[in-house]
mmCIF file of the C-alpha atoms, coordinates in Angstrom:
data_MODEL
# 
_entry.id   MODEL 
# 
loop_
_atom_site.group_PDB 
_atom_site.id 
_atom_site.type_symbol 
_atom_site.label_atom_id 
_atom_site.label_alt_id 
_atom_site.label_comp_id 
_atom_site.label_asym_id 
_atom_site.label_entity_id 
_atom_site.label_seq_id 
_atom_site.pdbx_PDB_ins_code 
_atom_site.Cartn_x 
_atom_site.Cartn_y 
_atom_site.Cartn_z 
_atom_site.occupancy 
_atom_site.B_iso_or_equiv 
_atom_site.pdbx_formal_charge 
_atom_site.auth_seq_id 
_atom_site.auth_comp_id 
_atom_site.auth_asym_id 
_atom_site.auth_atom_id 
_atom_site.pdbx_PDB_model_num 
ATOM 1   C CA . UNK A 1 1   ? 12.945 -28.355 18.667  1.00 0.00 ? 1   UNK A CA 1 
ATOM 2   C CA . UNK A 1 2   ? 13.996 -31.211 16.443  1.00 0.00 ? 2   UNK A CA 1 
ATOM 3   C CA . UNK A 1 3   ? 10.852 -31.545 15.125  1.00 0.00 ? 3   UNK A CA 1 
ATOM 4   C CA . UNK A 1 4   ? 9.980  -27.872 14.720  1.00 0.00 ? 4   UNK A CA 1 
ATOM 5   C CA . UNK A 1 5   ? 12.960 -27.614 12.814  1.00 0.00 ? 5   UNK A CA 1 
ATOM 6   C CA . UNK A 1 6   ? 11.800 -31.056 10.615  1.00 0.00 ? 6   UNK A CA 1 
ATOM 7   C CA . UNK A 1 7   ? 8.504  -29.627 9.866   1.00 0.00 ? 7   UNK A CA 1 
ATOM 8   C CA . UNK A 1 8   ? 9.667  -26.386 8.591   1.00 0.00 ? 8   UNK A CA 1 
ATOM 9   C CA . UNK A 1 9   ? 11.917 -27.884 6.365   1.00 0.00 ? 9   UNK A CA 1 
ATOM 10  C CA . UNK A 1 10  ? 8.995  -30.591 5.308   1.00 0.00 ? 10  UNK A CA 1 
ATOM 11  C CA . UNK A 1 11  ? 6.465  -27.114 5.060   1.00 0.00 ? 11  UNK A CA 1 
ATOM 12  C CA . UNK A 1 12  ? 9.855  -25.206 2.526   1.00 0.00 ? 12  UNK A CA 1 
ATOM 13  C CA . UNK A 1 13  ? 9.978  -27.954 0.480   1.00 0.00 ? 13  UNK A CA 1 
ATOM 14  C CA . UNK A 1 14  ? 6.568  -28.762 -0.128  1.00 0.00 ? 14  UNK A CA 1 
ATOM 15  C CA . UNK A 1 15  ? 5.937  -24.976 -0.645  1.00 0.00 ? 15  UNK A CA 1 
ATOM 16  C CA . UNK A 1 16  ? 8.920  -23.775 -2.441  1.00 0.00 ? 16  UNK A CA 1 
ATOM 17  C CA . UNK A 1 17  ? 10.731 -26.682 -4.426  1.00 0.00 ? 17  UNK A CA 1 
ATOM 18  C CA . UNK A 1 18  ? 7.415  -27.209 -7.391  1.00 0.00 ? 18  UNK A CA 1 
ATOM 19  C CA . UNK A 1 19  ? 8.017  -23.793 -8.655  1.00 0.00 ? 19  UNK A CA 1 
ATOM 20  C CA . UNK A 1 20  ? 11.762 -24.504 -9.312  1.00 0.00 ? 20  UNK A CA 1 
ATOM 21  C CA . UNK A 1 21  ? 11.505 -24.851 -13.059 1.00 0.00 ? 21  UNK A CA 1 
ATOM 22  C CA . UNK A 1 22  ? 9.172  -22.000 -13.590 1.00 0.00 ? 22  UNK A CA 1 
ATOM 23  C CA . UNK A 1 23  ? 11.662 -19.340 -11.733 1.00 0.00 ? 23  UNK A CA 1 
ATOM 24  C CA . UNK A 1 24  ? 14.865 -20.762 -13.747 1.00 0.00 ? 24  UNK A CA 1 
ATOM 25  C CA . UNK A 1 25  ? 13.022 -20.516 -16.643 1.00 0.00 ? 25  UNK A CA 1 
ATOM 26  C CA . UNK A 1 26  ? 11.876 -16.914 -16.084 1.00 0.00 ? 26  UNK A CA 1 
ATOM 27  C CA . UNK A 1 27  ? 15.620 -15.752 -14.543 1.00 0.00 ? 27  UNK A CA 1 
ATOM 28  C CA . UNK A 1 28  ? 17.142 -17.388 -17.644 1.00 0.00 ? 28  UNK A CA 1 
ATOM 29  C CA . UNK A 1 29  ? 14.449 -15.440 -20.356 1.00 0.00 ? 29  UNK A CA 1 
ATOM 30  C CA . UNK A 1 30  ? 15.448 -12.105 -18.249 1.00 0.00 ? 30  UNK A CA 1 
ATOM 31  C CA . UNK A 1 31  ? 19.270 -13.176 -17.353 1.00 0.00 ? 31  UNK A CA 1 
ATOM 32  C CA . UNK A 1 32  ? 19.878 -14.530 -20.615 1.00 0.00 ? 32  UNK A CA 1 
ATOM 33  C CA . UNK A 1 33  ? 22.604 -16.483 -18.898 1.00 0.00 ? 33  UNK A CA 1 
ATOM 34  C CA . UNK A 1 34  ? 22.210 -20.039 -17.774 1.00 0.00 ? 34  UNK A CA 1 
ATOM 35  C CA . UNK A 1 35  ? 24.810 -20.082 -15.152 1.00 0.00 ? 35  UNK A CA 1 
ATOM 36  C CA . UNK A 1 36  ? 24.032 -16.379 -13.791 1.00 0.00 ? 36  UNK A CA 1 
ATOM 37  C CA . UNK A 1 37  ? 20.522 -17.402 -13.655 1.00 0.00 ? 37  UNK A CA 1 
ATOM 38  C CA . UNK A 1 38  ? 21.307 -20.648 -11.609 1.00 0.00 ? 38  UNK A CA 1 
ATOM 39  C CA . UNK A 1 39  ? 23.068 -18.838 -9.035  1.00 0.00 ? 39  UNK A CA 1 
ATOM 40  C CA . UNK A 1 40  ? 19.773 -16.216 -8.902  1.00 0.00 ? 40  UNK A CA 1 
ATOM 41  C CA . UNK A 1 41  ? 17.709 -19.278 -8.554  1.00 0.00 ? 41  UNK A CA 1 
ATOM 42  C CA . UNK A 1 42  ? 19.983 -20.858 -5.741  1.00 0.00 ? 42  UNK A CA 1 
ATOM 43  C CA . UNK A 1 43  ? 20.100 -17.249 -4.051  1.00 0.00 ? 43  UNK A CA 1 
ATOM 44  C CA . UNK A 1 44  ? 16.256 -16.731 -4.376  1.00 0.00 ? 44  UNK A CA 1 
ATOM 45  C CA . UNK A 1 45  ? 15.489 -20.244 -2.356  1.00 0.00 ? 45  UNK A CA 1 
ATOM 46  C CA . UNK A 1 46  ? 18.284 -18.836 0.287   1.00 0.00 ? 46  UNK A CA 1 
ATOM 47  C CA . UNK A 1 47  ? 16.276 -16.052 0.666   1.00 0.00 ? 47  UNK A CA 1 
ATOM 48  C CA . UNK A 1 48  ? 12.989 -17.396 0.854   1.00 0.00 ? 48  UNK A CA 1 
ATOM 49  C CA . UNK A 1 49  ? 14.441 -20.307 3.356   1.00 0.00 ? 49  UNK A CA 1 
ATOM 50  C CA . UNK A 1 50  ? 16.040 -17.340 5.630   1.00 0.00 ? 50  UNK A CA 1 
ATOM 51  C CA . UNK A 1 51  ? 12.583 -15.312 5.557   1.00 0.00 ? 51  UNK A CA 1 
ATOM 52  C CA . UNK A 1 52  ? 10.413 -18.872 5.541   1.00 0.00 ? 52  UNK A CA 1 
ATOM 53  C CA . UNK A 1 53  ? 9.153  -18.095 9.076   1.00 0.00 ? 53  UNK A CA 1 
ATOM 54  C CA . UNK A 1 54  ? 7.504  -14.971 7.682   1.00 0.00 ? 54  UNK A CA 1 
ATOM 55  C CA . UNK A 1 55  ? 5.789  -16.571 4.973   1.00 0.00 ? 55  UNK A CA 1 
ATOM 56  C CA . UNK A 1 56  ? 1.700  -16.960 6.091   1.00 0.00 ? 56  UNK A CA 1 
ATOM 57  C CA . UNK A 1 57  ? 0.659  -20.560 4.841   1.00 0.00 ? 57  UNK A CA 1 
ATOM 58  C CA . UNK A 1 58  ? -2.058 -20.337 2.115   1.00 0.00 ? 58  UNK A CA 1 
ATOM 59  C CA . UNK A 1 59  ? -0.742 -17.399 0.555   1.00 0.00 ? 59  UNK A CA 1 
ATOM 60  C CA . UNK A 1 60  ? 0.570  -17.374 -2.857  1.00 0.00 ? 60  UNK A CA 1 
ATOM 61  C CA . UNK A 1 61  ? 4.018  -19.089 -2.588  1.00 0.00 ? 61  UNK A CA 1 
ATOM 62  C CA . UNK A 1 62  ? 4.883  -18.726 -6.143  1.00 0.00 ? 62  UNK A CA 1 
ATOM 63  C CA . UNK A 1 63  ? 4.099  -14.932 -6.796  1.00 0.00 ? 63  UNK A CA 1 
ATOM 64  C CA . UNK A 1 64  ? 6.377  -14.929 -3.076  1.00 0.00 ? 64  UNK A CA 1 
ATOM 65  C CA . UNK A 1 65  ? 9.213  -16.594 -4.994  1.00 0.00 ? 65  UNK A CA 1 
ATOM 66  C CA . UNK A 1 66  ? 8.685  -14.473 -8.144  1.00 0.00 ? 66  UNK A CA 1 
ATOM 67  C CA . UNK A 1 67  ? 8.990  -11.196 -5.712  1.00 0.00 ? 67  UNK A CA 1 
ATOM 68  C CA . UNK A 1 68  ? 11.935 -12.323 -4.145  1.00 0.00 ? 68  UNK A CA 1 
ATOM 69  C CA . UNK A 1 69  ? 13.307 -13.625 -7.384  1.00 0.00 ? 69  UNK A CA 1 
ATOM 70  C CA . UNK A 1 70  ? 13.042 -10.088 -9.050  1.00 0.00 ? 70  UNK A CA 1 
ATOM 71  C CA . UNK A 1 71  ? 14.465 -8.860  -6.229  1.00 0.00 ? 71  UNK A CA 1 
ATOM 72  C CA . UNK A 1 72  ? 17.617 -10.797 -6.354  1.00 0.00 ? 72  UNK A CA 1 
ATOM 73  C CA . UNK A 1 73  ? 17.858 -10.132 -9.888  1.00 0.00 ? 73  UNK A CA 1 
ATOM 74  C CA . UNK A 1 74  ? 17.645 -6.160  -9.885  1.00 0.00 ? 74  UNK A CA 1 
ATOM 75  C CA . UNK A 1 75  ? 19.986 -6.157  -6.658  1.00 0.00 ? 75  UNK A CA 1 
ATOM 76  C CA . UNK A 1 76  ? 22.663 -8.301  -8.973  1.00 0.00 ? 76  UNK A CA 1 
ATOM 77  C CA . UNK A 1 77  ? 21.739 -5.985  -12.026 1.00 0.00 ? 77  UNK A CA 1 
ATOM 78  C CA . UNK A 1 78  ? 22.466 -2.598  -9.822  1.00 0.00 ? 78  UNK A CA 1 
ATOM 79  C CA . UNK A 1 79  ? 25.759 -5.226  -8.701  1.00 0.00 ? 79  UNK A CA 1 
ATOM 80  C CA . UNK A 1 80  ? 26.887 -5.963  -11.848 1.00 0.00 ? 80  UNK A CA 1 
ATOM 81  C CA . UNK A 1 81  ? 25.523 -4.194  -14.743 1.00 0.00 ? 81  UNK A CA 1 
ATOM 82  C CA . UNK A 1 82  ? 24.711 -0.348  -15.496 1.00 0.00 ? 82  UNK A CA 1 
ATOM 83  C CA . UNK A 1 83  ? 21.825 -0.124  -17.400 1.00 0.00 ? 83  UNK A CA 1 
ATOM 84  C CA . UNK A 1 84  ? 22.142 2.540   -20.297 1.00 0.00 ? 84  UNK A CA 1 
ATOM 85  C CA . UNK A 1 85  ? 18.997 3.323   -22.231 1.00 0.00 ? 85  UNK A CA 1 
ATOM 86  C CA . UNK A 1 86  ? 20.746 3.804   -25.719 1.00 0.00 ? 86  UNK A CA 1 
ATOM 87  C CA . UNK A 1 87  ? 19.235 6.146   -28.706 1.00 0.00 ? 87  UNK A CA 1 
ATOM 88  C CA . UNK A 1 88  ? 18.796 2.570   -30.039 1.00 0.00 ? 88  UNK A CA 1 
ATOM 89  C CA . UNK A 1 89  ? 16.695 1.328   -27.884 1.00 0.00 ? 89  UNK A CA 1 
ATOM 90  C CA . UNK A 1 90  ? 14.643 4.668   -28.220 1.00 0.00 ? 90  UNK A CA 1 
ATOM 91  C CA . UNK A 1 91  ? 14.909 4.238   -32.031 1.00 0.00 ? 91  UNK A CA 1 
ATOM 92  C CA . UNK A 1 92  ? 13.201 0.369   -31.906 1.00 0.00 ? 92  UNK A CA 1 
ATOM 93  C CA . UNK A 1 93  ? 10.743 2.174   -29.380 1.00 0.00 ? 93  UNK A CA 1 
ATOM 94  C CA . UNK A 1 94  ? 9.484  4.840   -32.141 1.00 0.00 ? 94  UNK A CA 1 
ATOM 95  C CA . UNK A 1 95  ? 9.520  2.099   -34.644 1.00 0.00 ? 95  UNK A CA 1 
ATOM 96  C CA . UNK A 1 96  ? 7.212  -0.658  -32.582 1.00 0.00 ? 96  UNK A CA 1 
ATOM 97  C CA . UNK A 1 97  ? 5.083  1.916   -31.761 1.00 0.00 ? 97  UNK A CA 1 
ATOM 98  C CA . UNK A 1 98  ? 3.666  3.156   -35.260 1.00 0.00 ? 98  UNK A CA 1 
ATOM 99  C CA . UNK A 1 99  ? 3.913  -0.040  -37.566 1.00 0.00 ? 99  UNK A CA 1 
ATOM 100 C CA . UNK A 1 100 ? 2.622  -3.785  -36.396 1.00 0.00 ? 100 UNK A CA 1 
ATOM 101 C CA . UNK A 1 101 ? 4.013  -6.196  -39.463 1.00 0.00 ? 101 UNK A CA 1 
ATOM 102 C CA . UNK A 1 102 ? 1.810  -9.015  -39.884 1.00 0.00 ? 102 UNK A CA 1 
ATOM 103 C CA . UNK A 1 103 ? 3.108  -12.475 -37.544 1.00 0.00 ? 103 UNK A CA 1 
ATOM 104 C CA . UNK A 1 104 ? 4.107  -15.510 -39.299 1.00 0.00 ? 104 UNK A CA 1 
ATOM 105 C CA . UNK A 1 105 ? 1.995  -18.370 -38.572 1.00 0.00 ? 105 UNK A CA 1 
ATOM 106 C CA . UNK A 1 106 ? 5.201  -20.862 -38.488 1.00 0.00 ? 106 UNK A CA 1 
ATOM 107 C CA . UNK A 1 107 ? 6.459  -19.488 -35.891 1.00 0.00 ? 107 UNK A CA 1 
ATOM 108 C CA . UNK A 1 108 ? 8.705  -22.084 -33.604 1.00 0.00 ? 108 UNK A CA 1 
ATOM 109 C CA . UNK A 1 109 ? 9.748  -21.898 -30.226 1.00 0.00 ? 109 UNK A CA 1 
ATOM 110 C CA . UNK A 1 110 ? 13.615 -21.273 -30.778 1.00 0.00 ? 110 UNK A CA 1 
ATOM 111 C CA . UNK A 1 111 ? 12.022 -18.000 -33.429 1.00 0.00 ? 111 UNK A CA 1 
ATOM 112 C CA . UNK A 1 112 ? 9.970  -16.775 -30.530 1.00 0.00 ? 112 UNK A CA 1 
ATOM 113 C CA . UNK A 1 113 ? 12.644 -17.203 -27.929 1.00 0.00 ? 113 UNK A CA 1 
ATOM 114 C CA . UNK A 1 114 ? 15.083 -15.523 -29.745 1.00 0.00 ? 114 UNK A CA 1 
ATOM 115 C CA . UNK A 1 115 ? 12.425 -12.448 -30.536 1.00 0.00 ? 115 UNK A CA 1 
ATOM 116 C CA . UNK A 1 116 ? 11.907 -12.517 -26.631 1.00 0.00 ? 116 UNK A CA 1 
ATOM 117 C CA . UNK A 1 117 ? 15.711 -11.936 -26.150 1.00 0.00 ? 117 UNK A CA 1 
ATOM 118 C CA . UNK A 1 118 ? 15.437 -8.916  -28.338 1.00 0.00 ? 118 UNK A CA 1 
ATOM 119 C CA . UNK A 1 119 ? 12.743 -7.629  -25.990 1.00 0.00 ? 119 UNK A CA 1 
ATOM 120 C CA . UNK A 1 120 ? 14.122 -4.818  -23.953 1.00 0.00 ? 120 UNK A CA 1 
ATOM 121 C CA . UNK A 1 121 ? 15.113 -5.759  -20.043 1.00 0.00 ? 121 UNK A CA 1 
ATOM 122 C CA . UNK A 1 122 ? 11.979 -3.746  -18.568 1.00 0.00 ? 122 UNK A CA 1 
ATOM 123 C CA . UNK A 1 123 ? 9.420  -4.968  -21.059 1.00 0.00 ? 123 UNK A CA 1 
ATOM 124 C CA . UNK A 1 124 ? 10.605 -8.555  -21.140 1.00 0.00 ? 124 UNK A CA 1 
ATOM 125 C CA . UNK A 1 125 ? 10.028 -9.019  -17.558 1.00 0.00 ? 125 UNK A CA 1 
ATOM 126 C CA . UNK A 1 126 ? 6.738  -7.799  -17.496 1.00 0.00 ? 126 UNK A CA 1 
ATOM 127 C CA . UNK A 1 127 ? 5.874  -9.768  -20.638 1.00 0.00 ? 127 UNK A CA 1 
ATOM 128 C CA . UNK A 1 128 ? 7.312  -13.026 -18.823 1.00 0.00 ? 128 UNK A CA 1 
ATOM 129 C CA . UNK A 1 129 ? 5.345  -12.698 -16.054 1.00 0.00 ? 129 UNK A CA 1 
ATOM 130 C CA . UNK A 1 130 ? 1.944  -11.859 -16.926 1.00 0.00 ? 130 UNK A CA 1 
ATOM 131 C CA . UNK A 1 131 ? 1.398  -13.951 -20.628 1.00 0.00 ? 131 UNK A CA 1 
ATOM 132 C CA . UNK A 1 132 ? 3.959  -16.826 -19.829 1.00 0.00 ? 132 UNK A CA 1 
ATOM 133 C CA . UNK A 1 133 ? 3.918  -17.163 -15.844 1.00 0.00 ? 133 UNK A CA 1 
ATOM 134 C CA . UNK A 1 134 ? -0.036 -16.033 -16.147 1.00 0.00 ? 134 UNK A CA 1 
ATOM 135 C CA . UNK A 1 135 ? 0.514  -13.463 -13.138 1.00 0.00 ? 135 UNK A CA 1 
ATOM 136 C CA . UNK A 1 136 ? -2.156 -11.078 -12.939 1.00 0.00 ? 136 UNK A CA 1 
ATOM 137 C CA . UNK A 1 137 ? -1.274 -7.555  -13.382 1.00 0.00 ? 137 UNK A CA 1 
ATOM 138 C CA . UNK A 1 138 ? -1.450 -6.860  -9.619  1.00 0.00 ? 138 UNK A CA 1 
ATOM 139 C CA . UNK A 1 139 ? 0.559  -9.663  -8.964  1.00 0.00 ? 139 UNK A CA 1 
ATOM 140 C CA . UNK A 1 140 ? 3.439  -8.355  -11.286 1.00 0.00 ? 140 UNK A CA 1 
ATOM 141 C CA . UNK A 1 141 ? 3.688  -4.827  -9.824  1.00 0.00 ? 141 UNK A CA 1 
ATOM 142 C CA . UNK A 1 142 ? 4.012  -6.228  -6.272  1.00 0.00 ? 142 UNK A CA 1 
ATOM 143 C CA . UNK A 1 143 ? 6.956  -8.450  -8.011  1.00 0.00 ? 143 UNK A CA 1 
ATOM 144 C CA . UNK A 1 144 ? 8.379  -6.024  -9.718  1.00 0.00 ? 144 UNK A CA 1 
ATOM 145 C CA . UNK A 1 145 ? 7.542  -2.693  -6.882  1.00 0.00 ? 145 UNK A CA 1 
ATOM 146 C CA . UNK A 1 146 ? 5.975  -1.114  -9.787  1.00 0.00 ? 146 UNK A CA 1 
ATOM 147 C CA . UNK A 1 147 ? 2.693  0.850   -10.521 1.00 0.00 ? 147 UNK A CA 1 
ATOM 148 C CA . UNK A 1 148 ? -0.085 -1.373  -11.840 1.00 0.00 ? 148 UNK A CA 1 
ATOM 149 C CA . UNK A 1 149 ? -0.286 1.631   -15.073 1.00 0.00 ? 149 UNK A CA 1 
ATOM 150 C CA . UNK A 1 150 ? 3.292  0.726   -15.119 1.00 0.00 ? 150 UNK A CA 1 
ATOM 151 C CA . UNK A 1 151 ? 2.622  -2.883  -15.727 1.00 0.00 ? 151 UNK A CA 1 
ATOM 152 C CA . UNK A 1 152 ? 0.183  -2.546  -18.311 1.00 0.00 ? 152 UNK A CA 1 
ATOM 153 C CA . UNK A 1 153 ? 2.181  -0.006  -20.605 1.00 0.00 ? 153 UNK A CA 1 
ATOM 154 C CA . UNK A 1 154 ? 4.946  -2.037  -20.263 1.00 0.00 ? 154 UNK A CA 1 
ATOM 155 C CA . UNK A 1 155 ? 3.353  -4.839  -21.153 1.00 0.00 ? 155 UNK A CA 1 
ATOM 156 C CA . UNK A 1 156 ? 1.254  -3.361  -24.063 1.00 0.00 ? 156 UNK A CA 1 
ATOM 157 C CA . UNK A 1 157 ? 4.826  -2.251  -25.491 1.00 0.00 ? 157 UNK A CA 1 
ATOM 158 C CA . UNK A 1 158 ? 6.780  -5.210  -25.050 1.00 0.00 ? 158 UNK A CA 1 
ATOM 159 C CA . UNK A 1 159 ? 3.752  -7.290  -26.721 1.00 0.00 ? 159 UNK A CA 1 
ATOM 160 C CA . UNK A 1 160 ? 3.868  -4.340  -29.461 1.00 0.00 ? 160 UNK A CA 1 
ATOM 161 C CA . UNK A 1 161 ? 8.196  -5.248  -30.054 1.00 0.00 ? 161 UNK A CA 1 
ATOM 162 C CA . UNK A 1 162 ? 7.888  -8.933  -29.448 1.00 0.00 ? 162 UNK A CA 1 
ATOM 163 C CA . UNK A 1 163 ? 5.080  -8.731  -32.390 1.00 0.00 ? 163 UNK A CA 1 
ATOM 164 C CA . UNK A 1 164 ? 7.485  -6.384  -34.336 1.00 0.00 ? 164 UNK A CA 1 
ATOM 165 C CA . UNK A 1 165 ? 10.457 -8.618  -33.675 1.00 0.00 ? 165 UNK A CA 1 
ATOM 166 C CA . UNK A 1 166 ? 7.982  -11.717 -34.835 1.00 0.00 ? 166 UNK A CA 1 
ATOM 167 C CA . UNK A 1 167 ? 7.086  -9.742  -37.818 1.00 0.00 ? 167 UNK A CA 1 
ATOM 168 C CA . UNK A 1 168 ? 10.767 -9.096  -38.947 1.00 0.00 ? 168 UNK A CA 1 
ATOM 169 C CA . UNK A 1 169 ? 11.555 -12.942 -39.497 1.00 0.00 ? 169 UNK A CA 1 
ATOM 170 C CA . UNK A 1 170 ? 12.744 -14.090 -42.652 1.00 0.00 ? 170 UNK A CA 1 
ATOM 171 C CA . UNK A 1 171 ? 9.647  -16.676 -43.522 1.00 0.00 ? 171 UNK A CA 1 
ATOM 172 C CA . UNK A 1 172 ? 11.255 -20.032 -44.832 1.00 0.00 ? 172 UNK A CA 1 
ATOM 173 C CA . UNK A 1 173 ? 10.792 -21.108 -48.374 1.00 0.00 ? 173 UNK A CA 1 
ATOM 174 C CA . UNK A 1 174 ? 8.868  -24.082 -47.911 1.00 0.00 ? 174 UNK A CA 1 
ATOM 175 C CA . UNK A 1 175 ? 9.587  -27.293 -50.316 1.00 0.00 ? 175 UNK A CA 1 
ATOM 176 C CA . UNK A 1 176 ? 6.390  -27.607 -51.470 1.00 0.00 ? 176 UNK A CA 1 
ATOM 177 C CA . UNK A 1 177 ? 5.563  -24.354 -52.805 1.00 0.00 ? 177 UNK A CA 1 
ATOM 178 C CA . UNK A 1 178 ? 9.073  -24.248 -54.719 1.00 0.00 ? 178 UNK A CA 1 
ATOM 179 C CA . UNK A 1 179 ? 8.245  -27.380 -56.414 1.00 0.00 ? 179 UNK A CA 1 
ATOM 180 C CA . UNK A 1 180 ? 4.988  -26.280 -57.417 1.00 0.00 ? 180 UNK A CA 1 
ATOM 181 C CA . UNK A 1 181 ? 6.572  -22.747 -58.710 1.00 0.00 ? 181 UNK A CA 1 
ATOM 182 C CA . UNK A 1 182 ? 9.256  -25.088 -61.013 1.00 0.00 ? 182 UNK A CA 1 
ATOM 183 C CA . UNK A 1 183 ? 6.773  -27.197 -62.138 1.00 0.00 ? 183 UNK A CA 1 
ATOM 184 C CA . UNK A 1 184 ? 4.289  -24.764 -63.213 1.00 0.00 ? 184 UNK A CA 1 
ATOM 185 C CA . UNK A 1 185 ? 7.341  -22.766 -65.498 1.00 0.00 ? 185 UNK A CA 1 
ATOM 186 C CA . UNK A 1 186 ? 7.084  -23.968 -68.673 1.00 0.00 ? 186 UNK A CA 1 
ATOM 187 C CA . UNK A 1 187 ? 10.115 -23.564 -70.633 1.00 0.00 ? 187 UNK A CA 1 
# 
């Protein structure tokens, strides 16, 4: 029994534990709280470690976690939080839709984390999954319990506001160029 009980732990660990970083990461970009998202994280591997028996070996163990992480974090959202869909967020809708402004090509990571934050709940998760956790579409409705048409308009029009949001950054002045512009006035 001992040993059973030894090699199912062994089996949780060496299944579960690598994908760690990858679901704090994602529960943080959809949370947008550290601490929140640590306590999803922590209830996720509960979870999985209560309904480990169930899990068939060779199956995809991290789009497992992902479901049950998504889980965890709509059950706390329904919890916690009402979600309101606000004339504003209908307002940035109409406006991602009909213009794309060109992207800077300096972008850095905090400028495209913080135009991922702006990213509405619904698209954001989609777009977190499938281009930065590389899930393929099917994969992401089964996480999610969404339609796979669901996926990919979601995803289409959260790549169409991050791109917008990307767009909208003030570009910095770089030194260079403002030298060159003073040195070329001639007074």
């Amino acid at each position: 029994m001992v040993e059973t009980q030894n090699a199912s732990v062994e089996s949780f660990e060496a299944e579960a534990l690598p994908h760690f970083d990858d679901l704090y990461r994602t529960a943080v970009r959809v949370i947008g709280d550290r601490e929140i998202a640590e306590d999803l994280v922590q209830e996720t591997y509960l979870e999985a470690w209560k309904s480990f028996r169930r899990f068939e070996p060779g199956t995809n163990c991290r789009a497992w976690l992902f479901k049950i992480l998504f889980h965890v974090i709509h059950h706390h959202r329904r919890k916690w939080f009402r979600f309101k869909f606000t004339r504003e967020d209908e307002a940035l809708l109409e406006q991602t839709l009909v213009y794309e402004p060109p992207i800077p090509q300096d972008i850095t990571d905090e400028d495209m984390l913080a135009a991922l934050d702006r990213v509405p709940q619904n698209y954001r998760e989609v777009l977190l999954l499938a281009d930065v956790q590389e899930f393929s579409y099917k994969e992401v409705a089964d996480t999610l319990n969404i339609p796979i048409g669901t996926v990919m308009s979601r995803l289409s029009r959260g790549r169409v506001i991050l791109r917008t949001q990307l767009g909208a950054m003030p570009t910095p002045v770089r030194a260079d160029i403002t030298h060159q512009a003073a040195s070329s006035v001639s007074i």
